[in-house]
C-alpha positions, 0 to 999 in steps of 0.5 A, spaced: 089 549 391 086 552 397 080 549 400 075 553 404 074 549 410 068 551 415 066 548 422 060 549 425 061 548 432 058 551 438 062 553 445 064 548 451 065 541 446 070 538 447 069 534 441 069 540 437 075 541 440 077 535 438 076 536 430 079 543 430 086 540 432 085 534 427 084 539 422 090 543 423 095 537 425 093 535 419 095 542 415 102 542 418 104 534 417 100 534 410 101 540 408 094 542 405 092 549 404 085 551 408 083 556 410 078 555 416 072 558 418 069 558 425 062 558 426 058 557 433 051 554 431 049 558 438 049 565 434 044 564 429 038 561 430 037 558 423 044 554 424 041 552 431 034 549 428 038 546 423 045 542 427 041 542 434 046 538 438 050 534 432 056 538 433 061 538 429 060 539 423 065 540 418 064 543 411 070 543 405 069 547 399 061 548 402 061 541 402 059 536 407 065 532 409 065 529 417 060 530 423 063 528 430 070 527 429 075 525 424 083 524 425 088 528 421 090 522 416 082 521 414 082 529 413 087 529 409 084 522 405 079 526 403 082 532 401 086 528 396 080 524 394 076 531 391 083 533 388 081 530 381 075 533 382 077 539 382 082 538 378 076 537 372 071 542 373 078 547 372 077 545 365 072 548 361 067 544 357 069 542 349 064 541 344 064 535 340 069 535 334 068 531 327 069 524 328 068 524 336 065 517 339 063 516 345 068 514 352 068 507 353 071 502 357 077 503 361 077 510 359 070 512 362 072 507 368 078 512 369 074 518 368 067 515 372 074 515 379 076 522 378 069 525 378 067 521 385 062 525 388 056 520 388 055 520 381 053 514 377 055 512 370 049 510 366 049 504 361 056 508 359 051 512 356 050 518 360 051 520 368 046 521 374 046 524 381 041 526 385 041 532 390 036 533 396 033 539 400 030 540 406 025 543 402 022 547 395 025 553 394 031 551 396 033 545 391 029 550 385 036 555 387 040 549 386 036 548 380 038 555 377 044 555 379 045 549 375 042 552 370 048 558 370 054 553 370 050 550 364 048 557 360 056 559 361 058 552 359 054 551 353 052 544 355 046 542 358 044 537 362 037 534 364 034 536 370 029 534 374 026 538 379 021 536 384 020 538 392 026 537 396 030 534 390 034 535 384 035 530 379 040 532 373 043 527 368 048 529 363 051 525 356 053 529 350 047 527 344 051 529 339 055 522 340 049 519 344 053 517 349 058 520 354 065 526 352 070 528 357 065 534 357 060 531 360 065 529 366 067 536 366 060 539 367 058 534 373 065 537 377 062 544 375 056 543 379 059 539 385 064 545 386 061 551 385 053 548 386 055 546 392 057 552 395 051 556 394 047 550 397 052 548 403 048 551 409 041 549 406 043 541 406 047 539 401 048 532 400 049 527 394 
């Protein structure tokens, strides 16, 4: 899987430098498939508001990963760590057959590692995050943005929409209590909502 990778950097750091060439060392002695963007802060007004003269900042997948500096192996750390993410939200959500019980046990706590992300597992009962923005509108396009991903996976979480944050909390009512879909859910909305919100802030 190829992971988008972008930079943003201004001209003249020498720390930016730095991060740039630990990244693509760590493309050559882990062999990770990135493709690189770089973007100077300096040629955009808004990104310059936004990052002032905390350069770099470097996003994976449109979301954040490191600021200031990071070394070849912690990169490479990172990435393997979002893998079985990824690997989940590639999945598509499966509706409850008869006879389904909810995860418990090792096999929840198995699922709970590979979705990461900052997600909470609830009283084994349901899962819970909270996003955060710099302002309204931008977590209401998150909110709507969730609201797709649900929509095109038939399963829907609760969410909750206040200025600057988002609260969304899954769990599968038909077994009052949680499914592997609903762990697929959670990696959709880290993966593809991630992007749509990267340069407003995103954060978990």
């Amino acid at each position: 899987m190829n992971h988008e990778v972008t930079f943003y950097t201004r001209a003249d750091c020498p720390l930016c430098d730095a991060a740039e060439a630990a990244v693509r060392a760590a493309i050559v002695l882990h062999h990770l498939p990135l493709t690189i963007t770089l973007v100077d802060i300096d040629d955009d007004p808004a990104l310059r508001r936004k990052f002032t003269d905390d350069v770099p900042v470097i996003y994976v997948d449109g979301q954040e990963a490191f600021r200031h500096r990071v070394s070849a192996d912690d990169f490479a750390a990172w990435i393997r760590k979002q893998e079985p993410q990824r690997a989940l939200a590639d999945e598509k959500c499966v509706p409850c057959t008869g006879g389904a019980s909810a995860l418990k046990g090792e096999e929840l706590a198995a699922l709970s590692a590979s979705l990461g992300g900052g997600w909470r597992v609830v009283e084994e009962h349901h899962l819970e995050k909270e996003f955060t923005f710099p302002d309204f509108a931008k977590a209401l396009a998150f909110t709507n943005r969730v609201g797709a991903i649900a929509e095109t996976e038939g399963h829907h979480p609760d969410i909750y929409l206040a200025w600057g944050k988002v609260r969304v909390t899954i769990w599968t009512h038909k077994v009052d209590g949680l499914t592997r879909a609903d762990f697929v859910l959670a990696a959709k909305i880290d993966v593809a909502g991630a992007g749509s919100v990267a340069v407003a802030g995103f954060r978990s």
